[in-house]
C-alpha positions as a printed Julia matrix, in Angstrom:
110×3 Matrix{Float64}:
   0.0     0.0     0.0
   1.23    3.35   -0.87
   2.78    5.02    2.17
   1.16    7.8     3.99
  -2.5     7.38    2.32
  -3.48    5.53    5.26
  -5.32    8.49    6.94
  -7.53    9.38    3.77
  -8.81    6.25    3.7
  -9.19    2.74    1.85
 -10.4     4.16   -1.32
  -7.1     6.51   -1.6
  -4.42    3.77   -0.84
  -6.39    1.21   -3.34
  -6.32    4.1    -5.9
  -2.69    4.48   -5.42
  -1.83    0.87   -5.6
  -3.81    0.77   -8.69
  -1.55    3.66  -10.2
   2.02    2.19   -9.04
   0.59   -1.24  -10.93
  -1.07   -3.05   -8.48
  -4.16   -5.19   -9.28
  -4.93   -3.62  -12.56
  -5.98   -6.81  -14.07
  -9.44   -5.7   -15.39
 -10.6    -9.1   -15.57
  -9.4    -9.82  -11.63
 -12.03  -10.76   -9.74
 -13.72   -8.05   -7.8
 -14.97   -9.85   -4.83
 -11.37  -10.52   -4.48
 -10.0    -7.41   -4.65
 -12.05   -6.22   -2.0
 -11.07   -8.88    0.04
  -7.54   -7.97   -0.15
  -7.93   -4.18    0.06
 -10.42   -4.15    2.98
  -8.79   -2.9     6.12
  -9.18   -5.09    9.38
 -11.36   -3.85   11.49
  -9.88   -6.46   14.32
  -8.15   -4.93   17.59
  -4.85   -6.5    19.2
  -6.09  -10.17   19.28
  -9.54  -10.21   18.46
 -10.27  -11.33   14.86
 -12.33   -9.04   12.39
 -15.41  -12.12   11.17
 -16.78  -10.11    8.68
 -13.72   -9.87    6.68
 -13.09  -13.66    7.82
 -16.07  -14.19    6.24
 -15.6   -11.82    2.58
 -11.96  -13.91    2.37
 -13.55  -16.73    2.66
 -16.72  -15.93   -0.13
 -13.23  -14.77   -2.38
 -11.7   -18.14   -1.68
 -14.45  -19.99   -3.31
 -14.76  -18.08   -6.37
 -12.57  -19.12   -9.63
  -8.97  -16.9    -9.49
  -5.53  -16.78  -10.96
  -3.17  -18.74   -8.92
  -1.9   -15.51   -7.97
  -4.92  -13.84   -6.71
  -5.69  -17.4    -4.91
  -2.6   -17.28   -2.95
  -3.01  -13.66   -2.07
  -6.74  -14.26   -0.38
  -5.42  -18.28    1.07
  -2.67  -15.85    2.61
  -4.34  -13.14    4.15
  -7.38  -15.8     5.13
  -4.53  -17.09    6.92
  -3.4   -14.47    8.45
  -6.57  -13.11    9.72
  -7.39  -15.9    11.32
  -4.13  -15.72   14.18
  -6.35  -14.1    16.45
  -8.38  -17.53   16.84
  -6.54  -20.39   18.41
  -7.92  -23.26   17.75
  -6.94  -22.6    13.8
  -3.85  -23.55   13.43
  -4.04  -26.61   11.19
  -6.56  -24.55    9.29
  -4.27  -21.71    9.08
  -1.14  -24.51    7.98
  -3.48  -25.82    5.16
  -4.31  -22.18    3.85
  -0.62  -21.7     3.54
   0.12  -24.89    2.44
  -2.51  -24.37   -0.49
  -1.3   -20.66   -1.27
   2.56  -21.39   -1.95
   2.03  -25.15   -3.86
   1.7   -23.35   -6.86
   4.74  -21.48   -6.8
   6.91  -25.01   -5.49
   5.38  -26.39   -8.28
   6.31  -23.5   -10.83
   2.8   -22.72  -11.7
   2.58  -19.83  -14.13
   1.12  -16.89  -12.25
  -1.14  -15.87  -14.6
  -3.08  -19.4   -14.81
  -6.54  -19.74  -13.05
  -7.4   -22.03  -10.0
């Protein structure tokens, strides 16, 4: 995210990631996208379930192996606040990065 845009908002640092290159696939998913650019709403150690839930939707839906990973990573990462995930979180992980041990093109869709 573009540095110092933070404090005028989502919209700003999504439009400035846009310019410097970022996501400008027109034919990337949009459910996606938002997934990725939505800022947690979760405090230190609490977990934000409605974007939980909108990473989850954007999991499901047919991406580039490069979009994939991006939402399987940040699933993942969202999800530290809960304990009792970790094998969930592992898999997630596991999942995001085969592609790239495997030398998928980055391009390709999931």
């Amino acid at each position: 995210m573009a540095r110092g845009l933070r404090a005028a908002g989502p919209g700003a640092a999504a439009a400035a990631d846009a310019a410097a290159g970022q996501d400008t696939d027109p034919d990337a998913d949009p459910v996606a996208l938002l997934a990725l650019r939505a800022p947690s709403q979760a405090g230190f150690l609490a977990g934000d379930p409605v974007l939980v839930r909108l990473l989850e939707t954007a999991s499901e839906r047919k991406l580039t192996v490069t979009l994939r990973a991006r939402v399987l990573a940040r699933l993942a990462r969202e999800l530290l606040a809960q304990p009792d995930t970790g094998p969930r979180r592992r898999a997630l992980v596991d999942e995001a990065v085969a592609p790239a041990r495997a030398g998928a093109a980055p391009g390709g869709a999931c």
